[in-house]
Backbone as a printed PyTorch tensor [residue, N CA C, xyz], in Angstrom:
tensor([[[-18.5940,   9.9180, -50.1280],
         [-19.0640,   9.9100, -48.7480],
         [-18.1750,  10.8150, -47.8950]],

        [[-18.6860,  11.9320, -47.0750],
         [-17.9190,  12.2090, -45.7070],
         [-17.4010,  12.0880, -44.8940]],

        [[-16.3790,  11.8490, -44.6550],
         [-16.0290,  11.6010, -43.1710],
         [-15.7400,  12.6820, -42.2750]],

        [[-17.7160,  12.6590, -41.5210],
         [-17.4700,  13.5610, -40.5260],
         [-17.5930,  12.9880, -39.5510]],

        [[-17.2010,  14.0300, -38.5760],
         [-17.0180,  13.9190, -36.9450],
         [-17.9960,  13.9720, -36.0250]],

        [[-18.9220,  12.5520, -35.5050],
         [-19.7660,  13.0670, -34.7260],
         [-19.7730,  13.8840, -32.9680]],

        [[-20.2690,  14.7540, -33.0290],
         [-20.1820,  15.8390, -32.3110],
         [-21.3720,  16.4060, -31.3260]],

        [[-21.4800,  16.5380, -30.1310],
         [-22.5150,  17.3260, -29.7260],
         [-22.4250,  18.3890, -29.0080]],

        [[-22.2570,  19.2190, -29.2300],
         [-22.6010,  20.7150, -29.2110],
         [-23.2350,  21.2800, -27.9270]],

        [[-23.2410,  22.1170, -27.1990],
         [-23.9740,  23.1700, -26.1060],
         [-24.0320,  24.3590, -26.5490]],

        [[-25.2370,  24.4810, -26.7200],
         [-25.7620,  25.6180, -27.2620],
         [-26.3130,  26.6490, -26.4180]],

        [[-26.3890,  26.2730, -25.1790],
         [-27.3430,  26.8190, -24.3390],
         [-27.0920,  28.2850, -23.9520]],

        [[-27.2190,  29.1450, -24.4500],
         [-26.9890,  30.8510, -24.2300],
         [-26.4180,  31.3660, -25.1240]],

        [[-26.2710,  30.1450, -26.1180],
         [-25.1150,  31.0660, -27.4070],
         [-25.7650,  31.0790, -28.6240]],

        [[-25.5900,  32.2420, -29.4940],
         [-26.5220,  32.9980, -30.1890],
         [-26.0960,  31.5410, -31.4340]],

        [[-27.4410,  31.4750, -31.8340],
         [-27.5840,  30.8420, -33.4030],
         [-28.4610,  31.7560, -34.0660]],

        [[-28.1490,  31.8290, -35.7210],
         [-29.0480,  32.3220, -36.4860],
         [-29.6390,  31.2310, -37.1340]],

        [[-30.8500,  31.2800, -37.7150],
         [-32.1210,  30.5570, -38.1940],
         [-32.3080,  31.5880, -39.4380]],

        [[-32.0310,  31.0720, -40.7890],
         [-32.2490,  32.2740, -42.1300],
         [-33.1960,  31.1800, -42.2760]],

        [[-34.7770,  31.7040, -42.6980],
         [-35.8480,  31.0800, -43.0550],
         [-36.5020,  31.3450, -42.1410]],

        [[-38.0660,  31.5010, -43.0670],
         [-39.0690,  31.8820, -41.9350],
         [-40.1120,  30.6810, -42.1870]],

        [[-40.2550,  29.6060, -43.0910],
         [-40.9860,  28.8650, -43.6190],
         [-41.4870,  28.0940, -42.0230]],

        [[-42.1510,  26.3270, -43.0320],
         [-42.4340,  25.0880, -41.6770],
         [-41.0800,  24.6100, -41.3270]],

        [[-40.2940,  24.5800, -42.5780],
         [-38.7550,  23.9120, -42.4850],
         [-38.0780,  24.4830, -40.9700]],

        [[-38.3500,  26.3460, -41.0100],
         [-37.6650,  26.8400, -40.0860],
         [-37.5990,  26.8520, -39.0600]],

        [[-39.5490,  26.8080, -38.7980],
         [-40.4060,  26.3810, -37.7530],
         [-39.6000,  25.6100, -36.7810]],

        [[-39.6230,  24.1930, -37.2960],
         [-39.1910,  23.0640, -37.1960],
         [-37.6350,  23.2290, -36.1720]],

        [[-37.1190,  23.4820, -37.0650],
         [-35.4460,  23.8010, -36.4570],
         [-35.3670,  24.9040, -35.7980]],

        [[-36.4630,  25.7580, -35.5560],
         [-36.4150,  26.9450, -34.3680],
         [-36.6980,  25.7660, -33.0540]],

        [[-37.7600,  24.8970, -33.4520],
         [-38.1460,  23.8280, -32.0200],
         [-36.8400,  23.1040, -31.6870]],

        [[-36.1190,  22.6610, -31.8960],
         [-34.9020,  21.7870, -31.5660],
         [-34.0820,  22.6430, -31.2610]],

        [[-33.9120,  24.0670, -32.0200],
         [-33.1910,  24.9570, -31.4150],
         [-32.9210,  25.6320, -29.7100]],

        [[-34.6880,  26.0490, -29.9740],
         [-34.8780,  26.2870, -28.4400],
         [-34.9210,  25.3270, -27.2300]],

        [[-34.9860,  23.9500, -27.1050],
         [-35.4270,  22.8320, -26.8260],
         [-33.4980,  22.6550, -26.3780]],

        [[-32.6840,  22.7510, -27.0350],
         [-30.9770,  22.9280, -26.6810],
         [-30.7520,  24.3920, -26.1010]],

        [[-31.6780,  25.4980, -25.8500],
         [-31.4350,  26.3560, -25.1530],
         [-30.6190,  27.4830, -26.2210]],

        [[-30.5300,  27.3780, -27.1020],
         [-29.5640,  28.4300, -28.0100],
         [-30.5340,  30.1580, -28.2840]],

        [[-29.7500,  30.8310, -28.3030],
         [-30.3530,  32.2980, -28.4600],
         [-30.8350,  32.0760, -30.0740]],

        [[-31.9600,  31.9640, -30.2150],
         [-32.0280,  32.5780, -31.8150],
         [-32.6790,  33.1930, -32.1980]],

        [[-32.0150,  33.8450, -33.2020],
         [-32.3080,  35.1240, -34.2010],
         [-32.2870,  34.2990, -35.5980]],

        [[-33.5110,  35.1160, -35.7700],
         [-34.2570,  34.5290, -37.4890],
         [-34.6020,  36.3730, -37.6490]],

        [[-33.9210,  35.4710, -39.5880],
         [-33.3540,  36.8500, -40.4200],
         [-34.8280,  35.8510, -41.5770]],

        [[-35.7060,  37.2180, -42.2800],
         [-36.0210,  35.9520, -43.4300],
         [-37.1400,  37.1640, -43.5920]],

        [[-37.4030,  37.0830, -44.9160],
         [-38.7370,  38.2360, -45.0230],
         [-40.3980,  38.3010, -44.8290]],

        [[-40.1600,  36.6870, -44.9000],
         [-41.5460,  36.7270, -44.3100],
         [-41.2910,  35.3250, -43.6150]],

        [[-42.3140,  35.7320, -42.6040],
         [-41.6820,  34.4670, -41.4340],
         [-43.4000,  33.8030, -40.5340]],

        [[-43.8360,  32.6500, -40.5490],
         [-44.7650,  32.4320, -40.2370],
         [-44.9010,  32.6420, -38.9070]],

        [[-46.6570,  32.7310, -38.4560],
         [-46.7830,  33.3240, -36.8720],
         [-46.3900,  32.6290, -36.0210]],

        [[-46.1290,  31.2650, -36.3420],
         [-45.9710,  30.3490, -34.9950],
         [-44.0820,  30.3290, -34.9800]],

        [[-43.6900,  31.3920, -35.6000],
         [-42.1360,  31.7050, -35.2170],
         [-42.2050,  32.9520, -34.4370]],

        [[-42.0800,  32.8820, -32.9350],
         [-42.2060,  33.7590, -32.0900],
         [-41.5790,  33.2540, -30.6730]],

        [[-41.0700,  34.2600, -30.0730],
         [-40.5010,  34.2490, -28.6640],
         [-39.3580,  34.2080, -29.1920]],

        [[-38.6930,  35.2230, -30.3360],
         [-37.6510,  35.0040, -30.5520],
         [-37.1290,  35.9580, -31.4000]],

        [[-35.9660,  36.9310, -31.7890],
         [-35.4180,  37.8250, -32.4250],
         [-35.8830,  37.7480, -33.7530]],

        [[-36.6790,  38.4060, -34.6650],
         [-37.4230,  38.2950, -35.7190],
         [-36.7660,  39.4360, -36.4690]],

        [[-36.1540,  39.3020, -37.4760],
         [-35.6180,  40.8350, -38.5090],
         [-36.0460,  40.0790, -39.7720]],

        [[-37.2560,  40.8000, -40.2870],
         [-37.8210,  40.2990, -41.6570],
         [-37.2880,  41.4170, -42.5800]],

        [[-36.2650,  40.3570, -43.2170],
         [-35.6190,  40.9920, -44.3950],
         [-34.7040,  40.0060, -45.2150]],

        [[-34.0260,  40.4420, -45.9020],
         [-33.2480,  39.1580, -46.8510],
         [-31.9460,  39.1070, -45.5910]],

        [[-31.1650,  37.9870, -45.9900],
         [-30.0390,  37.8190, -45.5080],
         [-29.0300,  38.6310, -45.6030]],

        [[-28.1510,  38.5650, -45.1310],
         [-26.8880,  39.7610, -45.3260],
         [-25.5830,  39.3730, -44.2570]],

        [[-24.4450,  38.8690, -44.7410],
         [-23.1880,  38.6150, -44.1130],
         [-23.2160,  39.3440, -42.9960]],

        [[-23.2520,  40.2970, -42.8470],
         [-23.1570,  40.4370, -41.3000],
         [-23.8290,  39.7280, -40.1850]],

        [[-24.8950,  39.2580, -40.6080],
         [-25.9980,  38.8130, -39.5780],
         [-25.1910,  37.3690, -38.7360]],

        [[-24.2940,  36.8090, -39.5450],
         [-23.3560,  36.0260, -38.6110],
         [-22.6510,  36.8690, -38.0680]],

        [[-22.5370,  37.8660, -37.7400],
         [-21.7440,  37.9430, -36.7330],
         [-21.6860,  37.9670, -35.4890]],

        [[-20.6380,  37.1590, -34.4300],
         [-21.4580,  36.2970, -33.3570],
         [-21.6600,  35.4280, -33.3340]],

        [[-22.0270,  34.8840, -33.8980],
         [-22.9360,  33.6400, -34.0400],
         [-22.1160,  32.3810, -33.8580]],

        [[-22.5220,  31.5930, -32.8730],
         [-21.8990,  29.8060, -33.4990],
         [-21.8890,  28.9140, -34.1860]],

        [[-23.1420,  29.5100, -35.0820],
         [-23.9860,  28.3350, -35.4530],
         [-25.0520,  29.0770, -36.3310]],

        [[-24.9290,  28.5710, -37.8930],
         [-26.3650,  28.9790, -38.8520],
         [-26.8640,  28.0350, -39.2490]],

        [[-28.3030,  28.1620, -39.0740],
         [-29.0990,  27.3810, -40.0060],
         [-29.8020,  27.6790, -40.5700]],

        [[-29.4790,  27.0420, -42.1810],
         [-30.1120,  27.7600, -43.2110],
         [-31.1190,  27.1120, -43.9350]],

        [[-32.8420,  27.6790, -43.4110],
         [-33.9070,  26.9990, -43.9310],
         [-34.5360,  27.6140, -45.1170]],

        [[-33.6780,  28.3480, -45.8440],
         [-34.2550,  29.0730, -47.1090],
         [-34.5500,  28.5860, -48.3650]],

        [[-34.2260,  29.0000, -49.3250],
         [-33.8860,  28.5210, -51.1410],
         [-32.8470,  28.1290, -50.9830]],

        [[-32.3360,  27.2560, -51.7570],
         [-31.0860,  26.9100, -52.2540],
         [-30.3230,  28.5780, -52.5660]],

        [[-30.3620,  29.1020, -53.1910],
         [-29.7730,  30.4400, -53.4890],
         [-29.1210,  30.7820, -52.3670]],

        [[-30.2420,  31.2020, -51.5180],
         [-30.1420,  32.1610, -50.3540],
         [-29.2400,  30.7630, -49.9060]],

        [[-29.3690,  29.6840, -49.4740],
         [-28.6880,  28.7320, -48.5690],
         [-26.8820,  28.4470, -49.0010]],

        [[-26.7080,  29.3110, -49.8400],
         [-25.3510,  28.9460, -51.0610],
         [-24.7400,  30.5890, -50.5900]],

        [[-25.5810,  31.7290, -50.2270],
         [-25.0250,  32.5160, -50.2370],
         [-25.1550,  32.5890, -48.3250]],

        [[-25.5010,  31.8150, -47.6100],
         [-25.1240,  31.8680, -46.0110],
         [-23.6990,  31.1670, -46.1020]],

        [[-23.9120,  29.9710, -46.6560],
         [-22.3280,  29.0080, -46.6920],
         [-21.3770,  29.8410, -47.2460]],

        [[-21.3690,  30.6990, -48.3900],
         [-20.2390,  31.0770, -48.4800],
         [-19.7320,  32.3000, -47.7110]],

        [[-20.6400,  32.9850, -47.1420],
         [-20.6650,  33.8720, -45.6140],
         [-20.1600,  33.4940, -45.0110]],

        [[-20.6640,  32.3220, -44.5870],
         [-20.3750,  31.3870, -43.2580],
         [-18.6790,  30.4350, -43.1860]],

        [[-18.8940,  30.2070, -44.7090],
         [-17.0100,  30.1240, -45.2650],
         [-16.0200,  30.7320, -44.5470]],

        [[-16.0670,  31.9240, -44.7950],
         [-15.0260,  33.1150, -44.3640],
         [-15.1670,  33.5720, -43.0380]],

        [[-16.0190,  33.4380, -42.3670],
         [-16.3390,  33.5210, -41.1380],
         [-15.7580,  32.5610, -40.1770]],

        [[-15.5060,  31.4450, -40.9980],
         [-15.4230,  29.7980, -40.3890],
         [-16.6800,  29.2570, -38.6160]],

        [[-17.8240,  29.7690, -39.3220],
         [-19.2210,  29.3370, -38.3700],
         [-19.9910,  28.1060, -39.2650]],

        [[-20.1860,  27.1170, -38.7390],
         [-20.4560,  25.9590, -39.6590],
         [-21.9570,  26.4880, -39.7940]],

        [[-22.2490,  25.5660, -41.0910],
         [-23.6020,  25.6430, -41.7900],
         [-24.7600,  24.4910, -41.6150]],

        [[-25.5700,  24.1580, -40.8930],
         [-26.6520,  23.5770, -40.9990],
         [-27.3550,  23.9520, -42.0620]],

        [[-27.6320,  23.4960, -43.9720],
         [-27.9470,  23.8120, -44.5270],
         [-29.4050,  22.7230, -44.6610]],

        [[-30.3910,  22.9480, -44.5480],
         [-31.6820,  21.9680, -44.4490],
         [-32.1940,  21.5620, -45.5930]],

        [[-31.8670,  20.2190, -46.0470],
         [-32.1140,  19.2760, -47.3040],
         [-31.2600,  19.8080, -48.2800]],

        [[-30.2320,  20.7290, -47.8040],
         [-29.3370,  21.3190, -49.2290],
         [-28.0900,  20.5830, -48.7170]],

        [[-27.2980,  19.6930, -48.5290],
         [-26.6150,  19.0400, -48.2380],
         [-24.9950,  19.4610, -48.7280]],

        [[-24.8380,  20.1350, -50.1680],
         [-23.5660,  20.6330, -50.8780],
         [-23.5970,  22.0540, -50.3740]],

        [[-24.0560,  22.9520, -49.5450],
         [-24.3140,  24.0870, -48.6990],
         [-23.9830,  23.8740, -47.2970]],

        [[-23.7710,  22.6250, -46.6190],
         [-23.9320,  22.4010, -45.4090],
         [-22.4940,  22.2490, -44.4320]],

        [[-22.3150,  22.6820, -43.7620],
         [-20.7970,  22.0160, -42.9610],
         [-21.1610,  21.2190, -41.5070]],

        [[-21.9980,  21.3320, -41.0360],
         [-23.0250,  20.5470, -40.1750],
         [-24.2250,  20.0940, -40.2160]],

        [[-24.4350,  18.7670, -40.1370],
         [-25.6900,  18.0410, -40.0950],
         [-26.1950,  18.1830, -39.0750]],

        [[-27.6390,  18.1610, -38.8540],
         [-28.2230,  17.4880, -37.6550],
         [-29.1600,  16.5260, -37.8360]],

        [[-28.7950,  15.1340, -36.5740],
         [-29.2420,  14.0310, -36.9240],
         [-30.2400,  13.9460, -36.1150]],

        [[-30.6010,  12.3400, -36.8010],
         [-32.3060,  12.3240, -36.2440],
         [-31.8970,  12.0550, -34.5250]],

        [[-32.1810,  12.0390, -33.6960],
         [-31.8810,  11.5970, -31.9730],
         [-33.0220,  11.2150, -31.5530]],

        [[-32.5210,  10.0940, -30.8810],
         [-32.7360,   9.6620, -29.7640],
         [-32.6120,   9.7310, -28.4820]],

        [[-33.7510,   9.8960, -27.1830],
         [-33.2420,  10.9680, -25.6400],
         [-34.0060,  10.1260, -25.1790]],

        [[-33.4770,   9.0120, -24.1910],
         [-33.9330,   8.3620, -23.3440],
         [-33.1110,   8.7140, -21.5890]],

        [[-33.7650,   9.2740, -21.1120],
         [-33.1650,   9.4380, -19.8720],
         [-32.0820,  10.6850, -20.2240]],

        [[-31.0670,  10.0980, -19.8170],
         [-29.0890,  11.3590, -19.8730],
         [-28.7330,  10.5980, -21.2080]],

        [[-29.5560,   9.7270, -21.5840],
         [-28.5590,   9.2950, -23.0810],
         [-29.4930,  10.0430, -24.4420]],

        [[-28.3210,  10.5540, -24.9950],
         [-29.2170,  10.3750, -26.3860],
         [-28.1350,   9.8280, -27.0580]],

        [[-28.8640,   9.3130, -28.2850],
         [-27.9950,   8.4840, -29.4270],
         [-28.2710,   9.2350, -31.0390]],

        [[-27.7410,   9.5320, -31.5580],
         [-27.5520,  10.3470, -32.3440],
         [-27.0080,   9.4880, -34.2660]],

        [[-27.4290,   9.6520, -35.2150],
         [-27.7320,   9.2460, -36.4850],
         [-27.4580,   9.6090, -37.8650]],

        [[-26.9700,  10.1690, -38.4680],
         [-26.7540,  10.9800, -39.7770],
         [-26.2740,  10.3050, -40.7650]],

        [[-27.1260,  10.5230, -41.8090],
         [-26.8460,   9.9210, -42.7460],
         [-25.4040,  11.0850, -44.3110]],

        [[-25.1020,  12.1500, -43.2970],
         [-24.6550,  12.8910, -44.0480],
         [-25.3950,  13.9190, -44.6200]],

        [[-26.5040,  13.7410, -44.3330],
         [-27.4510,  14.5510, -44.9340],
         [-28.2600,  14.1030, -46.4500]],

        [[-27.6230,  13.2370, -46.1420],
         [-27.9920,  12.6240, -48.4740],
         [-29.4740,  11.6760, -47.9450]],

        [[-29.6510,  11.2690, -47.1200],
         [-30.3910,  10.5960, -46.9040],
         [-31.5610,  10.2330, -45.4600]],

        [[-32.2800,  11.9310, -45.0760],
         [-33.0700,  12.2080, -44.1190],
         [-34.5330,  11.1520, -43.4560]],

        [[-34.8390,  10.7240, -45.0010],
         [-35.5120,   9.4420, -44.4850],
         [-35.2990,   8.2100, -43.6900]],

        [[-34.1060,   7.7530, -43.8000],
         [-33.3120,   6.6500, -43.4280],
         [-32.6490,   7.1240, -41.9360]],

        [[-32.4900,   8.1850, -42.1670],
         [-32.1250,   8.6520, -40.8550],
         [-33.1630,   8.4680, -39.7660]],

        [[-34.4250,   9.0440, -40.1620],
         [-35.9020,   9.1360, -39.4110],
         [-36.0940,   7.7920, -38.8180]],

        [[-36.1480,   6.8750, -40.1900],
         [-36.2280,   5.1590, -39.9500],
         [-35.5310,   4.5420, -38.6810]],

        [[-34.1120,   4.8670, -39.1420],
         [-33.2110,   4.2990, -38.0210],
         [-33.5110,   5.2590, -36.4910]],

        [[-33.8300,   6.1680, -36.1950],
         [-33.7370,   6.2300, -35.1630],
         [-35.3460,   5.7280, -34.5690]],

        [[-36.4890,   5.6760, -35.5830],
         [-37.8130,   5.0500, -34.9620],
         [-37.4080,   3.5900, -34.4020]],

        [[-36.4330,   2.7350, -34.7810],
         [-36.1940,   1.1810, -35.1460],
         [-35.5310,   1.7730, -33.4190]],

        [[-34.3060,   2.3610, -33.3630],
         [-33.4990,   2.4260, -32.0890],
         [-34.6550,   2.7040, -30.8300]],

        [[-35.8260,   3.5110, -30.7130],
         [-36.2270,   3.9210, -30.3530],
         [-37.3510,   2.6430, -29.8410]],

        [[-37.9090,   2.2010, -30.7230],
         [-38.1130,   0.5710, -30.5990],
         [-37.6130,  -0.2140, -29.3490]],

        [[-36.5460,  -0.5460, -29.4640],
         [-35.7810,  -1.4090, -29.4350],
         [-35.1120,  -1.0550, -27.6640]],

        [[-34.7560,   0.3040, -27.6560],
         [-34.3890,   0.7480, -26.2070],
         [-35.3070,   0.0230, -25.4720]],

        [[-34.6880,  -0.5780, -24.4140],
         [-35.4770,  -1.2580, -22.8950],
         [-36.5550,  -0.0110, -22.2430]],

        [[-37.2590,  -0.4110, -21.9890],
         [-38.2320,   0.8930, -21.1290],
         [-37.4000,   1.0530, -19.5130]],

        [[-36.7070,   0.0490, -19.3330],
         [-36.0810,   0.2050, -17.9300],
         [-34.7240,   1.0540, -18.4310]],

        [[-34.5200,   2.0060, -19.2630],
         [-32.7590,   2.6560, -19.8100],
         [-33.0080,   3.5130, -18.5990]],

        [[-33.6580,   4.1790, -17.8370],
         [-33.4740,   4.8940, -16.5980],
         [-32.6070,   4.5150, -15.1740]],

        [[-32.6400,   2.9570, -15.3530],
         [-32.1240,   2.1090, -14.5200],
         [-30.8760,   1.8220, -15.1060]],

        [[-30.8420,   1.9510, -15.7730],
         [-29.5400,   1.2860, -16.6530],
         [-28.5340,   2.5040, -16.8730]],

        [[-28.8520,   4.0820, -17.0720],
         [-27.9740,   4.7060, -16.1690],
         [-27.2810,   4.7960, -14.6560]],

        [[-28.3290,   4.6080, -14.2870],
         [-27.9630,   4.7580, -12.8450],
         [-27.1270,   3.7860, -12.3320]],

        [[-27.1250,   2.4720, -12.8150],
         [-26.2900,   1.5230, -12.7580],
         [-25.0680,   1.8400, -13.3750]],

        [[-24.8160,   2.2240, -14.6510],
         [-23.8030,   2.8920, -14.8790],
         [-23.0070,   3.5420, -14.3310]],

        [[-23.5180,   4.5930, -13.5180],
         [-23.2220,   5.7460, -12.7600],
         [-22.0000,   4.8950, -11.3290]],

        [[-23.1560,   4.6230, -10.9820],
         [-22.9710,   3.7000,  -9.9880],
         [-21.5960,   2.7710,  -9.9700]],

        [[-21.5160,   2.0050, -10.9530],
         [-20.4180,   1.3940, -11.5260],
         [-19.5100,   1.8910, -11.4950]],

        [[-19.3090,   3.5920, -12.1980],
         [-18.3480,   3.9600, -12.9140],
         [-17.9610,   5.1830, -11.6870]],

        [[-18.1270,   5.2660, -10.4580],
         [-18.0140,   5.9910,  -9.2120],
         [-17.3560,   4.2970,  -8.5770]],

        [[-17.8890,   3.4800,  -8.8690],
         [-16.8240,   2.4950,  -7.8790],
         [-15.7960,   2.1080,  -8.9140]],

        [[-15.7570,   1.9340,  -9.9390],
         [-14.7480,   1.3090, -10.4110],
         [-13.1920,   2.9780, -10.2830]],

        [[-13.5740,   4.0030, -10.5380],
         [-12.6060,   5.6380, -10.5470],
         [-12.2320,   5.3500,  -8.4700]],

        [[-13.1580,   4.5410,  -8.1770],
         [-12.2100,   4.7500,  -6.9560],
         [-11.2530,   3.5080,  -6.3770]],

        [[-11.5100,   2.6460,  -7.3620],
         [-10.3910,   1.3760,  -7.3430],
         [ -9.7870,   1.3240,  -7.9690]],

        [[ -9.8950,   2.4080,  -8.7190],
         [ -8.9920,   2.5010, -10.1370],
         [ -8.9860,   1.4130, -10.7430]],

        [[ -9.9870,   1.2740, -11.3560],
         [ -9.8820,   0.2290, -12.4220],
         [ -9.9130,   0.3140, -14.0730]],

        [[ -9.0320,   0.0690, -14.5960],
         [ -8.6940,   0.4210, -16.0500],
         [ -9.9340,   0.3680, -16.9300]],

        [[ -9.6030,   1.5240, -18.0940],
         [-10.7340,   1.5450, -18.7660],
         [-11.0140,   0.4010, -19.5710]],

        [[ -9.5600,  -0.5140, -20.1340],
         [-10.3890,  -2.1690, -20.6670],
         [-11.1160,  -2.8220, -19.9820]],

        [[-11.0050,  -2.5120, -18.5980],
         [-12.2170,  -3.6700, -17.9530],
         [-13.3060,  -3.5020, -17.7640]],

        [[-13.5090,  -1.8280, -17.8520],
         [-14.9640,  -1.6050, -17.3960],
         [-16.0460,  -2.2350, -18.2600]],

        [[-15.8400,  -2.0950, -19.4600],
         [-17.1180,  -2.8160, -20.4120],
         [-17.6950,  -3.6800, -20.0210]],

        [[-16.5270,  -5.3680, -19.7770],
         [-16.9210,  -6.5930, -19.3120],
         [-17.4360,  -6.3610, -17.9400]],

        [[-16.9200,  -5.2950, -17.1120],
         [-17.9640,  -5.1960, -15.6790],
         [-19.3890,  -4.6990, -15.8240]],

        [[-19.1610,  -3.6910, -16.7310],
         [-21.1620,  -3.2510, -17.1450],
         [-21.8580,  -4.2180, -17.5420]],

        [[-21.4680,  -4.3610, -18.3170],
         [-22.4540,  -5.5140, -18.5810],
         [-22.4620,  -6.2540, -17.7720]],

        [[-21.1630,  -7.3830, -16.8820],
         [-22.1580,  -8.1400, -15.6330],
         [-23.3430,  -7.4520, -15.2990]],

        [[-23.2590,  -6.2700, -14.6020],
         [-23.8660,  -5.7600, -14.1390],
         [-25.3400,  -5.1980, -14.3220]],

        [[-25.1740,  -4.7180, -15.6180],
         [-26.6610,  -4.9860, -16.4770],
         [-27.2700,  -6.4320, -16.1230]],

        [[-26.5910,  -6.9410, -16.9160],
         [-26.9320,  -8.5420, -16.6580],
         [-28.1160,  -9.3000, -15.6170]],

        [[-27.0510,  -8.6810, -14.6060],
         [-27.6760,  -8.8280, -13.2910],
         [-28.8450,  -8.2690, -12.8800]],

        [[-29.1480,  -7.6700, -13.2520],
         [-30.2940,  -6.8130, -13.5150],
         [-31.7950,  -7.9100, -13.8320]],

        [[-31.3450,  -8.9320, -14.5920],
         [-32.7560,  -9.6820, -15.4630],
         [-32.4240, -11.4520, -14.8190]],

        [[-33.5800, -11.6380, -14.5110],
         [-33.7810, -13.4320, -14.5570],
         [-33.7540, -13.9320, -15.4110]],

        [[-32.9610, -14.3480, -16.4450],
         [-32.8590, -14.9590, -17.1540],
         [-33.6350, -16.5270, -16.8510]],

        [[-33.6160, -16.9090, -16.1960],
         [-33.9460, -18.3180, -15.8970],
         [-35.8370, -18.1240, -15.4730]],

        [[-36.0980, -17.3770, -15.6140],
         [-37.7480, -17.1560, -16.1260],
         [-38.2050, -16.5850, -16.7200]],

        [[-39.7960, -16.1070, -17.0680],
         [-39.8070, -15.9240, -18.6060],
         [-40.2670, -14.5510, -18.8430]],

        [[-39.4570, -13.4990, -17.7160],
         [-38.9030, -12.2770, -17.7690],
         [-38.3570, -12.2260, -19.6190]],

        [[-39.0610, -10.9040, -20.1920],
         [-38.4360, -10.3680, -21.3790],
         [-36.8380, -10.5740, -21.5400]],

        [[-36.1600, -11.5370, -22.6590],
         [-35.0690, -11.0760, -22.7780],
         [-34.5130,  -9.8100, -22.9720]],

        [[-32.9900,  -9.6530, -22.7120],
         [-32.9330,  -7.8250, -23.9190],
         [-31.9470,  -8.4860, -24.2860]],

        [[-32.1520,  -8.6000, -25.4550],
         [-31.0240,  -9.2880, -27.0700],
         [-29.6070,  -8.8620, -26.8130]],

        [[-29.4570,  -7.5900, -26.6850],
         [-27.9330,  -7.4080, -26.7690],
         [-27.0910,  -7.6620, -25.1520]],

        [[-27.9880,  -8.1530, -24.7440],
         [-27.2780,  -8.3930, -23.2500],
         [-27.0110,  -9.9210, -23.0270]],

        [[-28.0190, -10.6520, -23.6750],
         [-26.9690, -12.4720, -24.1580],
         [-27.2300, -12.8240, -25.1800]],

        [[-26.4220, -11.6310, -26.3220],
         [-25.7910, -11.8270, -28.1310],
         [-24.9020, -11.5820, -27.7830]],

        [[-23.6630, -11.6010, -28.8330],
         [-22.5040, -12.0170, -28.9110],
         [-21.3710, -11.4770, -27.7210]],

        [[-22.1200, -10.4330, -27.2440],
         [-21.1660,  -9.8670, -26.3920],
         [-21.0450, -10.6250, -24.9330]],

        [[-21.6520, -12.3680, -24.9810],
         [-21.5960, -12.7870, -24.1320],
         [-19.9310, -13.3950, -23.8140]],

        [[-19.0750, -13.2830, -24.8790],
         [-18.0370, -13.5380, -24.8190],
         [-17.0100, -12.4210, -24.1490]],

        [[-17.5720, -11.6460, -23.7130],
         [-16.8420, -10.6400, -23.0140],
         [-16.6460, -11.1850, -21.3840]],

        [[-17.7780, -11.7990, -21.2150],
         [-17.8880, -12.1690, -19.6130],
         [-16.4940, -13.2760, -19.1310]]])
């Protein structure tokens, strides 16, 4: 097993390459652009609905990182073995897609409710489970999480001006969530707000 570092990234104006022109690439051109990243797709044949975007149909070639923050490699295994070891010497991590022993960065399944997202990886060994768990999280989020920033916010602007230490804030959010629901009628519970963490109060 890995022990990696979860991480999130700003991409927004900074060049990524995309090697693959397939659905795989498709795919990760949408999440790409969707974080705002410049990308350039290298790949020899590249389907039509990959467009609005730097297109050089041809094989790969070490230089094409150069620049770059960020590759992702939606090709063959081959081709995806010869970006990583490019990308090696370069030291630009590898998003390698379902090739996992090619890869130096995952990307996980997410979740974006409001300013939060919550984020999932199974390491890459295991993309299904990943999918699963974030449909289940996705579930499960309150439809009111819009409110539940702002309360946050809110909180965490009065507590920085009373200076109040970061051990206490937890047990104050949550009052505060809390406060939020009638418990004493037959208003929807939300589980993790009186489960165990009622011992914080």
């Amino acid at each position: 097993m890995r022990n990696l570092m979860p991480l999130f990234v700003d991409l927004a104006g900074r060049e990524v390459l995309l090697v693959g022109g397939g659905p795989v690439a498709a795919a990760k051109l949408r999440q790409l652009l969707a974080a705002g990243a410049r990308v350039r797709v290298v790949a020899p044949d590249v389907l039509p609905e990959i467009r609005d975007v730097t297109v050089v149909r041809r094989g790969f070639t070490p230089a094409d990182l150069d620049g770059v923050w960020l590759v992702v490699a939606a090709a063959t295994p081959e081709v995806n073995r010869q970006v990583a070891e490019a990308a090696e010497v370069r030291h630009v991590f590898v998003n390698a897609v379902d090739d996992p022993a090619n890869a130096t960065a995952y990307l996980s399944g997410v979740v974006r409710r409001d300013d939060v997202t919550i984020a999932i990886s199974t390491s890459g060994d295991a993309p299904a489970l990943t999918a699963l768990v974030r449909e289940a999280l996705d579930e499960v989020l309150p439809d009111d999480f819009a409110e539940w920033v702002e309360t946050a916010r809110e909180q965490r602007a009065a507590w920085r001006r009373c200076k109040v230490p970061m051990d206490r804030r937890k047990p104050l959010l949550l009052r505060a969530l809390n406060a939020r629901y009638d418990f004493t009628s037959r208003a929807p519970r939300v589980p993790w707000l009186s489960g165990p963490e009622d011992s914080w109060l």
